[in-house]
KESE-965433 format. One record per residue (C-alpha): residue in one letter; chain; z negated, y negated, x. Coordinates in nm, 2 decimals, always signed. Layout:
site tilo a&nudo A&pz Z&py Y&px X
...
END
This chain:
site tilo x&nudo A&pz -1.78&py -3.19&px +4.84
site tilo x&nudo A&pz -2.01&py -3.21&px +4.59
site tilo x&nudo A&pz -1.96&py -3.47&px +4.35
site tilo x&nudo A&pz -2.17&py -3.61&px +4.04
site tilo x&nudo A&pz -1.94&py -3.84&px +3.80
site tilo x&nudo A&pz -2.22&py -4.10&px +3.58
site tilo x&nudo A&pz -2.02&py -4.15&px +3.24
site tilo x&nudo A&pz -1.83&py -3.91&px +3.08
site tilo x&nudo A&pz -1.63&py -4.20&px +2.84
site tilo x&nudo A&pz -1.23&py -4.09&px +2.92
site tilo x&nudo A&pz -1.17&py -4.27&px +3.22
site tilo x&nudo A&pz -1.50&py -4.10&px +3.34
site tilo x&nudo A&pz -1.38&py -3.74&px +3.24
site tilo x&nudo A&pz -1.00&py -3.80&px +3.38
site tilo x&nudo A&pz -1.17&py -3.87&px +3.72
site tilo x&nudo A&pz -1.42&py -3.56&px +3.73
site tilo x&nudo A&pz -1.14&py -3.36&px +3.60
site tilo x&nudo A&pz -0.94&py -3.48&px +3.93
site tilo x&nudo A&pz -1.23&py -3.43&px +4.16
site tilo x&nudo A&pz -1.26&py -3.08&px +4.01
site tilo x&nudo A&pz -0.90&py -2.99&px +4.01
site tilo x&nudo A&pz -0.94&py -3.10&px +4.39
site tilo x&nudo A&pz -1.17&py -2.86&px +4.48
site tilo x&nudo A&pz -1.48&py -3.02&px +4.52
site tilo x&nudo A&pz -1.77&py -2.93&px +4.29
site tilo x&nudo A&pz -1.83&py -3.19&px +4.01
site tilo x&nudo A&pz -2.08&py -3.29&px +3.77
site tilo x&nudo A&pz -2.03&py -3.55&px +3.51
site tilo x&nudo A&pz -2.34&py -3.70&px +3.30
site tilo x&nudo A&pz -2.27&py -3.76&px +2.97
site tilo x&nudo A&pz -2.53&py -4.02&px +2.72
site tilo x&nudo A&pz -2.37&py -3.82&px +2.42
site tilo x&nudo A&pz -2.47&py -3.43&px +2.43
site tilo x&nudo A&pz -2.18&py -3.31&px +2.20
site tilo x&nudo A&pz -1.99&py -3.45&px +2.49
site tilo x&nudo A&pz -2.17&py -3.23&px +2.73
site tilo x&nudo A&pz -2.13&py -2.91&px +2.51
site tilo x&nudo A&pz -1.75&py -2.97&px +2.46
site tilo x&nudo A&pz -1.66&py -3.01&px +2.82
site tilo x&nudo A&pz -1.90&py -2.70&px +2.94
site tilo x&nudo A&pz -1.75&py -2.47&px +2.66
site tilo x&nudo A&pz -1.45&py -2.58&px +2.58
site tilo x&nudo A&pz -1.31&py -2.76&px +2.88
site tilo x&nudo A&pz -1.23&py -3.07&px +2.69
site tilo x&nudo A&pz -1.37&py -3.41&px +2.62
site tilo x&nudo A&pz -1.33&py -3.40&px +2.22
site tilo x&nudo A&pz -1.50&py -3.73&px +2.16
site tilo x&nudo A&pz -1.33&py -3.93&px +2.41
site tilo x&nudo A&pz -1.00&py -3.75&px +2.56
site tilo x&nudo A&pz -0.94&py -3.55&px +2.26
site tilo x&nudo A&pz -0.63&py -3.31&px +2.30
site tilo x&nudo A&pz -0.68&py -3.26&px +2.71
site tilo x&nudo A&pz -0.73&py -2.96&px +2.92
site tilo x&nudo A&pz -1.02&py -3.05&px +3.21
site tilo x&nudo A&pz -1.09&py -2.77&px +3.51
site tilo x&nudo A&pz -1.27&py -2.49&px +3.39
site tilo x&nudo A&pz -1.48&py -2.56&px +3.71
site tilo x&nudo A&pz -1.61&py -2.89&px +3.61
site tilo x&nudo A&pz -1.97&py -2.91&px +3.49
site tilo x&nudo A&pz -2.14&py -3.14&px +3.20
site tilo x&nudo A&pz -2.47&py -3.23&px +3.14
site tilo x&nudo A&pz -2.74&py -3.50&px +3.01
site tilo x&nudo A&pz -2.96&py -3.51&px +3.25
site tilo x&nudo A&pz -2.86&py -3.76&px +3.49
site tilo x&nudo A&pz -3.08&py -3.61&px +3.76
site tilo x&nudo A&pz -2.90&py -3.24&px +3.76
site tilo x&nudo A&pz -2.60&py -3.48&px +3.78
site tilo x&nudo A&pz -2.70&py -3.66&px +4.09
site tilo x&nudo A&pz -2.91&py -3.37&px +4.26
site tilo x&nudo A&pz -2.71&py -3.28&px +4.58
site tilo x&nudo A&pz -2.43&py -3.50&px +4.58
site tilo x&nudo A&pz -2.23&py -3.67&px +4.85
site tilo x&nudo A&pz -2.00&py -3.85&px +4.65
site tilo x&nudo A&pz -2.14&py -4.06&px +4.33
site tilo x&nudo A&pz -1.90&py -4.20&px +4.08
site tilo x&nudo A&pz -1.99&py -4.49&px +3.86
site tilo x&nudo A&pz -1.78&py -4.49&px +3.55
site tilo x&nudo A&pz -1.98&py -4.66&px +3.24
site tilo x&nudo A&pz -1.94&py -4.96&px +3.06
site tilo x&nudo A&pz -2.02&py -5.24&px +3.26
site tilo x&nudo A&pz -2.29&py -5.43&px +3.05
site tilo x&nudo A&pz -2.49&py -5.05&px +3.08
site tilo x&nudo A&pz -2.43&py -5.03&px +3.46
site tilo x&nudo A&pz -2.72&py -5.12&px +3.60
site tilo x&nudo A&pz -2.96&py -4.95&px +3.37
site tilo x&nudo A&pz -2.84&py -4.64&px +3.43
site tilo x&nudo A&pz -2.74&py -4.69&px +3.78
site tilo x&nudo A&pz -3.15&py -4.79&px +3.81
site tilo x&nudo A&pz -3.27&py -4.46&px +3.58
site tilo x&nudo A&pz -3.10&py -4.23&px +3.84
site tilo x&nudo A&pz -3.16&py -4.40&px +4.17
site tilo x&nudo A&pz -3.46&py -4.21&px +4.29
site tilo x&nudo A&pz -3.23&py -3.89&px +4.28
site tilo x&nudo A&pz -2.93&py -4.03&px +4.47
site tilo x&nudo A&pz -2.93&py -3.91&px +4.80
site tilo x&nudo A&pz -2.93&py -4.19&px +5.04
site tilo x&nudo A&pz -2.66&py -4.06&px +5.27
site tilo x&nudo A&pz -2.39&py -4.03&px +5.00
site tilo x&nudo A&pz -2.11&py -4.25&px +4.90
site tilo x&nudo A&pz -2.10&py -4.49&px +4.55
site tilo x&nudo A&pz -1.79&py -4.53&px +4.44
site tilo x&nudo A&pz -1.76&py -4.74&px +4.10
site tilo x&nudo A&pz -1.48&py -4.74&px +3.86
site tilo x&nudo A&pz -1.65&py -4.94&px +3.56
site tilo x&nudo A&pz -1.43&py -5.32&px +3.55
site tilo x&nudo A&pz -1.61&py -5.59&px +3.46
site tilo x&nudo A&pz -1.81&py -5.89&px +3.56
site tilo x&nudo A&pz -2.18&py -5.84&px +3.46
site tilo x&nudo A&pz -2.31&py -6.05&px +3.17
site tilo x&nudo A&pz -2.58&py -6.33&px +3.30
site tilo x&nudo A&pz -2.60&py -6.26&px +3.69
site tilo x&nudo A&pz -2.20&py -6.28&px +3.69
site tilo x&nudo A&pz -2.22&py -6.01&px +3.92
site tilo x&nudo A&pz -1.92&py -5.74&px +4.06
site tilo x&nudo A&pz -1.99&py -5.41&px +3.93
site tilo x&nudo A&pz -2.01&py -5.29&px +4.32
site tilo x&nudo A&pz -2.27&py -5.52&px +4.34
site tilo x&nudo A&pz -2.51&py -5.38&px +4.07
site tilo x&nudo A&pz -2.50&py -5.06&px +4.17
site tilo x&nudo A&pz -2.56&py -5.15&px +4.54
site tilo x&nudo A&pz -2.88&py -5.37&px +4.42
site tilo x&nudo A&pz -2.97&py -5.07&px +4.25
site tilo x&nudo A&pz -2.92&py -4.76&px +4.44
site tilo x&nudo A&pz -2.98&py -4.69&px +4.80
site tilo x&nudo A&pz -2.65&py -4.57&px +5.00
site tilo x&nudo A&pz -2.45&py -4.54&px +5.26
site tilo x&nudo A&pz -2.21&py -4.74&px +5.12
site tilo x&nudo A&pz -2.00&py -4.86&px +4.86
site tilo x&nudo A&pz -1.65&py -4.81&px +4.72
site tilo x&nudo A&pz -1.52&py -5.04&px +4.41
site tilo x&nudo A&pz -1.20&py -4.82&px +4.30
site tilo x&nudo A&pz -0.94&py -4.97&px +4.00
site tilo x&nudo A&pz -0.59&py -4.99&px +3.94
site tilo x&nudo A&pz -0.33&py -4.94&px +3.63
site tilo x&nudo A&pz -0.43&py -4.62&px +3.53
site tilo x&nudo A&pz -0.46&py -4.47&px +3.16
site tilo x&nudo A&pz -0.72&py -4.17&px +3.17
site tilo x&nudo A&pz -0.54&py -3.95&px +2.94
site tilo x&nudo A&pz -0.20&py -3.96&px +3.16
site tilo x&nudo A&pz -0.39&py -3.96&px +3.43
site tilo x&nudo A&pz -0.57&py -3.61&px +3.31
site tilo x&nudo A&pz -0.18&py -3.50&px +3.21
site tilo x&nudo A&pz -0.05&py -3.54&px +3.56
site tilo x&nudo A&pz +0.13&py -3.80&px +3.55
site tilo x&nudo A&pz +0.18&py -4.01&px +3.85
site tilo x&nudo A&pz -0.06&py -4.30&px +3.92
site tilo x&nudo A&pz -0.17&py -4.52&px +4.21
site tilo x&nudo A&pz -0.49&py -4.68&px +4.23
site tilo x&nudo A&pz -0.67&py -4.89&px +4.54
site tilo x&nudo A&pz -1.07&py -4.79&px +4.68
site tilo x&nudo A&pz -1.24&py -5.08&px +4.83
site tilo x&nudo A&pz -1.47&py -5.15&px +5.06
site tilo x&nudo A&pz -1.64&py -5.33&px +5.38
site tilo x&nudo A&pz -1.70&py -4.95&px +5.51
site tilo x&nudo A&pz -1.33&py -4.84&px +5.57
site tilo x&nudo A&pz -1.47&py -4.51&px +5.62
site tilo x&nudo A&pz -1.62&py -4.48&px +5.33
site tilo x&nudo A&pz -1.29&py -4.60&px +5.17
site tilo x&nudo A&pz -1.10&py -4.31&px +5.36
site tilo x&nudo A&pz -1.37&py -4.02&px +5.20
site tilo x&nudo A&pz -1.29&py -4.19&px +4.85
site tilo x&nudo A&pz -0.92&py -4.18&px +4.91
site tilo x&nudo A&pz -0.94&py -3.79&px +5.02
site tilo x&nudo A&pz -1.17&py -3.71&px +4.74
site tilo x&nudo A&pz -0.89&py -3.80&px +4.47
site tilo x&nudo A&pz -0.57&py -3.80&px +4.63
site tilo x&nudo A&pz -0.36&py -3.56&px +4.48
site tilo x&nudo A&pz +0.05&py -3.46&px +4.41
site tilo x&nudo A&pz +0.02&py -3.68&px +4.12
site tilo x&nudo A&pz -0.29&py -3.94&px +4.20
site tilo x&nudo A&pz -0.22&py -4.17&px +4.52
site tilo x&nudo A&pz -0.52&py -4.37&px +4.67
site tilo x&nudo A&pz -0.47&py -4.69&px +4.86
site tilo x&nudo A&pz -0.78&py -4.81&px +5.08
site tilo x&nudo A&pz -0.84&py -5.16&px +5.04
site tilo x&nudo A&pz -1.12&py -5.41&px +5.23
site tilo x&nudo A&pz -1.10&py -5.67&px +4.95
site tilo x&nudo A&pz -1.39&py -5.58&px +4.77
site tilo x&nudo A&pz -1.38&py -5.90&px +4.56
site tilo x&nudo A&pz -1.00&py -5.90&px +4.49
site tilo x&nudo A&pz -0.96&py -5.56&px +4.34
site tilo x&nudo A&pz -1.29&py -5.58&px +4.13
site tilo x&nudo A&pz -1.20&py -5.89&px +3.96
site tilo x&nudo A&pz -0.83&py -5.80&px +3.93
site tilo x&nudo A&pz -0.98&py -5.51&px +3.74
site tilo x&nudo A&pz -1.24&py -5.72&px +3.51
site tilo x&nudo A&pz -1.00&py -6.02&px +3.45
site tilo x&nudo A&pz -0.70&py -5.81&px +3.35
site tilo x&nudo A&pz -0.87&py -5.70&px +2.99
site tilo x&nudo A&pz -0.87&py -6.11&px +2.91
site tilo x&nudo A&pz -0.49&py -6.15&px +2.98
site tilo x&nudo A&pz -0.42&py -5.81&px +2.76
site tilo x&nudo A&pz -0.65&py -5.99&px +2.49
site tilo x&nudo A&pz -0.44&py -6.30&px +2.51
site tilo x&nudo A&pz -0.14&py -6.10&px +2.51
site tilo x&nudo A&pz -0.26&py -5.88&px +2.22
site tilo x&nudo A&pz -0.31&py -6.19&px +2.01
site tilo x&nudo A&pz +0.04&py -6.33&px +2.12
site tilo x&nudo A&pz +0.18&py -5.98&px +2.00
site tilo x&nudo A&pz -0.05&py -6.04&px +1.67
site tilo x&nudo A&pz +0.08&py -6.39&px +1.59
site tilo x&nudo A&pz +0.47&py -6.25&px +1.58
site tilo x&nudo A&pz +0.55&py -6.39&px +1.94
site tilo x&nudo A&pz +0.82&py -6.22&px +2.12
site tilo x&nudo A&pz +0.90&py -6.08&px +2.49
site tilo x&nudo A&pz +0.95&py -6.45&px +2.61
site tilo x&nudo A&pz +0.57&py -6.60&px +2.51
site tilo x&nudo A&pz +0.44&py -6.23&px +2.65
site tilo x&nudo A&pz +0.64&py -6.27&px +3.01
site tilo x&nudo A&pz +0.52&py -6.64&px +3.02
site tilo x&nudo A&pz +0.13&py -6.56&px +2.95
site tilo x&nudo A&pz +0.08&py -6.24&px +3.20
site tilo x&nudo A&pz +0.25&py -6.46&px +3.47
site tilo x&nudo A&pz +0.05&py -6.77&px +3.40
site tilo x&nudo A&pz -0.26&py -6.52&px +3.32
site tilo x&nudo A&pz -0.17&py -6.38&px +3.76
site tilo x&nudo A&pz -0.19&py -6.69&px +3.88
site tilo x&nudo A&pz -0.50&py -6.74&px +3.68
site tilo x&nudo A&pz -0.68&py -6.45&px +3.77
site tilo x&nudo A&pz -0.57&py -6.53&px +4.16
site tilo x&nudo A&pz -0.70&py -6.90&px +4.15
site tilo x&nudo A&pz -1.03&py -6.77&px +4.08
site tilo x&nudo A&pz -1.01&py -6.49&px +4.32
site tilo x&nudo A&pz -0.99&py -6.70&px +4.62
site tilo x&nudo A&pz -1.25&py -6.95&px +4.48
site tilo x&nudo A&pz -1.48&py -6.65&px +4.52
site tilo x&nudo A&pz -1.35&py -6.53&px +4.86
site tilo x&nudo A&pz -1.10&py -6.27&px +4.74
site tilo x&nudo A&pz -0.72&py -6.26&px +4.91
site tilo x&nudo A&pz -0.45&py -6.38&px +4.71
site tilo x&nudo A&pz -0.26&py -6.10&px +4.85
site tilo x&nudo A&pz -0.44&py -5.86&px +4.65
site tilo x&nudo A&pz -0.38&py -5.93&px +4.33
site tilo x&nudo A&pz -0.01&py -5.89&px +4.38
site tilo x&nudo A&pz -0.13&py -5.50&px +4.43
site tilo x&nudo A&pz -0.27&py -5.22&px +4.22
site tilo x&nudo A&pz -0.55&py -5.33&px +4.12
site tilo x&nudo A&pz -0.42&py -5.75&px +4.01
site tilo x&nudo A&pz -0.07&py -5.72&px +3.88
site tilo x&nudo A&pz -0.01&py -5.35&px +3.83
site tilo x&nudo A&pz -0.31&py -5.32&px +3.61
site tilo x&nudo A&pz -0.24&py -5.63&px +3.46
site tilo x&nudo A&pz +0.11&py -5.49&px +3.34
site tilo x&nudo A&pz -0.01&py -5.18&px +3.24
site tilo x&nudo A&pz -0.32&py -5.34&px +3.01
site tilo x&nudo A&pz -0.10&py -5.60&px +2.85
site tilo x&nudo A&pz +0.18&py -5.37&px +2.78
site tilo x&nudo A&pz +0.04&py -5.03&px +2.74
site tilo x&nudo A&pz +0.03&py -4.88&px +2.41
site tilo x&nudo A&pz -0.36&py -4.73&px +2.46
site tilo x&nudo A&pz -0.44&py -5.02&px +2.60
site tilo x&nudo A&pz -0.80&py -5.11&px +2.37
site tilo x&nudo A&pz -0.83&py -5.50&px +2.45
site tilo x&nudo A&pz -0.47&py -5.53&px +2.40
site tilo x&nudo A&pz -0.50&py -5.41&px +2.08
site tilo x&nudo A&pz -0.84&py -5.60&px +2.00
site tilo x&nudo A&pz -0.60&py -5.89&px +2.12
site tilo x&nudo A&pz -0.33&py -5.77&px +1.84
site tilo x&nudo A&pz -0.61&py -5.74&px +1.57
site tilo x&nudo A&pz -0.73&py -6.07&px +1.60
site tilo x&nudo A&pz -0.41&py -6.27&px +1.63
site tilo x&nudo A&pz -0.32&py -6.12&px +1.26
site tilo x&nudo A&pz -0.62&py -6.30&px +1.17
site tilo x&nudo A&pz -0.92&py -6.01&px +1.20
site tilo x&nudo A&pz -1.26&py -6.21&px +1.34
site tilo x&nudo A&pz -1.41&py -6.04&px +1.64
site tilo x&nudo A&pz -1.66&py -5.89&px +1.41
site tilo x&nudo A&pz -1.41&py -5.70&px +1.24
site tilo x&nudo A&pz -1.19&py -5.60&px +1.55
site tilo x&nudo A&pz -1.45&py -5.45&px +1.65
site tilo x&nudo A&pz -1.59&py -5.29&px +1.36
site tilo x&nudo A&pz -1.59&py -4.87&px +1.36
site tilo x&nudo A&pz -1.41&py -4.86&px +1.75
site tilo x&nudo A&pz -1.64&py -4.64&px +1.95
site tilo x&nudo A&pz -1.50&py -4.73&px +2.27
site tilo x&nudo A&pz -1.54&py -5.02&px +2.47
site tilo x&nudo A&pz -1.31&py -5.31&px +2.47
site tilo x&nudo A&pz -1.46&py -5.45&px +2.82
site tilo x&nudo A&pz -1.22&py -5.77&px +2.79
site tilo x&nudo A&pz -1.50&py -5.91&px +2.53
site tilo x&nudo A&pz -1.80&py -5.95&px +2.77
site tilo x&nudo A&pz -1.57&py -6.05&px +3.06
site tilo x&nudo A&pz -1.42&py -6.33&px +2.87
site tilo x&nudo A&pz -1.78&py -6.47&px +2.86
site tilo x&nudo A&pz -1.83&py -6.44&px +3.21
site tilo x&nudo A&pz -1.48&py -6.52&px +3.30
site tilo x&nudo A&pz -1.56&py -6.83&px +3.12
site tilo x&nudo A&pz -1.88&py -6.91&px +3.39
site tilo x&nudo A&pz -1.77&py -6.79&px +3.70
site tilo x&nudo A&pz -1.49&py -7.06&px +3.64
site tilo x&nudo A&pz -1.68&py -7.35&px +3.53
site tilo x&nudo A&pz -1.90&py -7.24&px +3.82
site tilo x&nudo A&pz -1.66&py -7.26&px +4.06
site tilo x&nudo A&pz -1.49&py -7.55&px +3.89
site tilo x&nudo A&pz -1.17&py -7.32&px +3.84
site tilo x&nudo A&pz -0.86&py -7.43&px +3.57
site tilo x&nudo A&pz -0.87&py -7.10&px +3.37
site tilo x&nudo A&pz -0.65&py -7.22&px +2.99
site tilo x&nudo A&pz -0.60&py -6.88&px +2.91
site tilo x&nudo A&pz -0.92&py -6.77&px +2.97
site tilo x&nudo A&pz -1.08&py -7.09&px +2.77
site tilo x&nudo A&pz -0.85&py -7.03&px +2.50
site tilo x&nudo A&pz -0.94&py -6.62&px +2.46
site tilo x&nudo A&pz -1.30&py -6.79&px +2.44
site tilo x&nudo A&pz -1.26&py -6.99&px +2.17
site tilo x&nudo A&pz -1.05&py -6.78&px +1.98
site tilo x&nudo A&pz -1.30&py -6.52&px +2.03
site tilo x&nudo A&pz -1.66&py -6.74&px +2.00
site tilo x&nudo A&pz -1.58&py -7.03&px +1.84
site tilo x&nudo A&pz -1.36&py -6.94&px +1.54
site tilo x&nudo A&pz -1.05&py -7.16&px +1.65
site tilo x&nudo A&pz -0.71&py -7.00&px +1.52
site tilo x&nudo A&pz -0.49&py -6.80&px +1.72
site tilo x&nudo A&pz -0.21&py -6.93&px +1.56
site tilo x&nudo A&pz -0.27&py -7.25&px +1.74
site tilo x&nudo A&pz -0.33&py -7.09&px +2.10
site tilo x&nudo A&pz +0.02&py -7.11&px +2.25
site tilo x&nudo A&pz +0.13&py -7.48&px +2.09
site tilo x&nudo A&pz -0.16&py -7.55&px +2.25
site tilo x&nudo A&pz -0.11&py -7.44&px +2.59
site tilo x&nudo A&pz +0.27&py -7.53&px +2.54
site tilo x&nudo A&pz +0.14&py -7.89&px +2.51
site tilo x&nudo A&pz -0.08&py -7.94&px +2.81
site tilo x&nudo A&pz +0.05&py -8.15&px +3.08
site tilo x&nudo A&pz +0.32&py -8.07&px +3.24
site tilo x&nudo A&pz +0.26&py -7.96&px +3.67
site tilo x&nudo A&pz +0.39&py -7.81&px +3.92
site tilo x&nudo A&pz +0.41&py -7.42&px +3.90
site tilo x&nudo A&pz +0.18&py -7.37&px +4.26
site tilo x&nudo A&pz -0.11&py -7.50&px +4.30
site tilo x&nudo A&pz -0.15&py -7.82&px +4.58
END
């Protein structure tokens, strides 16, 4: 199969590299061009996956075109909030028989939109195939064993998704719940913010168990408001990436999170990180979606004004300690 990979950032690379290592001829398009040169002549990503071997088979370039020209399978990995720019500057050469899948995780600022859904307003295709799950590029790239879920209303394109990647080490689940496993994916990087600034405030195991549990049930609530399974997000792509983000080491918006609850603004969090922590933007649209859909989201509001409005993230868990007391399921 001949595959073109559209952002070569490390989860971008670490699923090229797998396409590649699979046997299927891939191209990745990178913005940066010292990325390009350091994948085609030395085999590794050195801005972004420093330190990893990628097939000697896998292809880079800058032009997004040469990426797309040919392809059957086209994989979206950028940050979200650049998705549909460059999704719409490489349309014209996407062939309109191939397959989209889309592994950038957020919710689109403004339009509040599923990443599936800008590239399919986009790009003309047979179909489209949202793909997420708890899964850090650089073990991924190592071999290590990881599960992820590919979604989609077209089970077959699903199934080409799931061969494309499957591997001894990398196991695809097909999924129909297009709307579950994106916004597992987006909502995730809010709960490892919250848990980051829980870490950051000198909280222990307890306050950490209590907010990723809370921060589920959160992130399901909304789901179903927009038509998503509850189901799902006690999957891959809901709890298992949840875990993973709040918990994992590499994780970048749990560490934003950690940052900022030792008293760092967002300003300087961010200040000098070249990588994206997506959990930012997707608090703000987080934040919409729920008012929108008149969804209780605490954890959510709270990440939002700790973020945007300067309150103190000392004061985030008495806070939400002190609300009035409920049940533990929804009526």
């Amino acid at each position: 199969m001949r595959c073109a990979v559209i952002g070569a950032g490390a989860w971008g690379t670490a699923l090229a590299d797998l396409l590649a290592s699979n046997g299927n001829e891939a191209v990745i398009w990178a913005h940066e061009p010292d990325v390009a040169q350091s994948i085609n002549e030395c085999h590794e990503n050195r801005r972004f996956l420093a330190g990893q071997s990628l097939a000697a088979s896998l292809r880079a370039t800058n032009d997004q075109g040469a990426a797309l020209d040919g392809a059957t399978l086209v994989v979206y990995a950028t940050p979200s909030q650049h998705l549909r720019r460059i999704a719409r500057d490489g349309a014209r050469h996407v062939d309109p028989r191939a397959i989209l899948a889309v592994a950038s995780k957020g919710v689109e600022h403004g339009t509040l939109a599923l990443m599936t859904d800008v590239v399919a307003s986009e790009v003309r295709a047979l179909a489209v195939v949202g793909i997420s799950g708890p899964s850090f590029a650089n073990e991924v790239v190592a071999r290590h064993p990881t599960a992820i879920a590919a979604a989609s209303s077209h089970p077959g394109a699903a199934v080409a998704v799931q061969e494309a990647f499957a591997s001894p080490t990398f196991r695809v689940y097909t999924n129909d719940d297009v709307i579950g496993v994106e916004l597992g994916g987006a909502l995730k990087n809010v709960m490892a913010i919250a848990t980051g600034i829980v870490e950051g405030v000198g909280l222990g195991f307890n306050s950490r168990a209590a907010l990723i549990t809370r921060g589920l049930h959160e992130m399901t609530r909304l789901g179903v408001a927009l038509g998503a399974r509850a189901s799902t997000f006690a999957g891959l792509a809901g709890v298992g990436d949840l875990v993973l983000t709040c918990t994992g080491a590499q994780s970048r918006n749990r560490q934003l999170g950690v940052e900022i609850g030792k008293g760092a603004t967002l300003e300087e969090a961010l200040r000098g990180k070249e990588t994206v922590a997506e959990g930012v933007a997707t608090t703000e649209s987080a934040m919409q979606l729920a008012q929108r859909h008149d969804v209780d989201m605490p954890i959510v509001e709270m990440v939002h004004r700790i973020l945007f409005d300067g309150h103190a993230a000392r004061n985030a868990v008495p806070e939400l300690m002190a609300r009035e007391l409920r049940s533990e399921q929804d009526l």
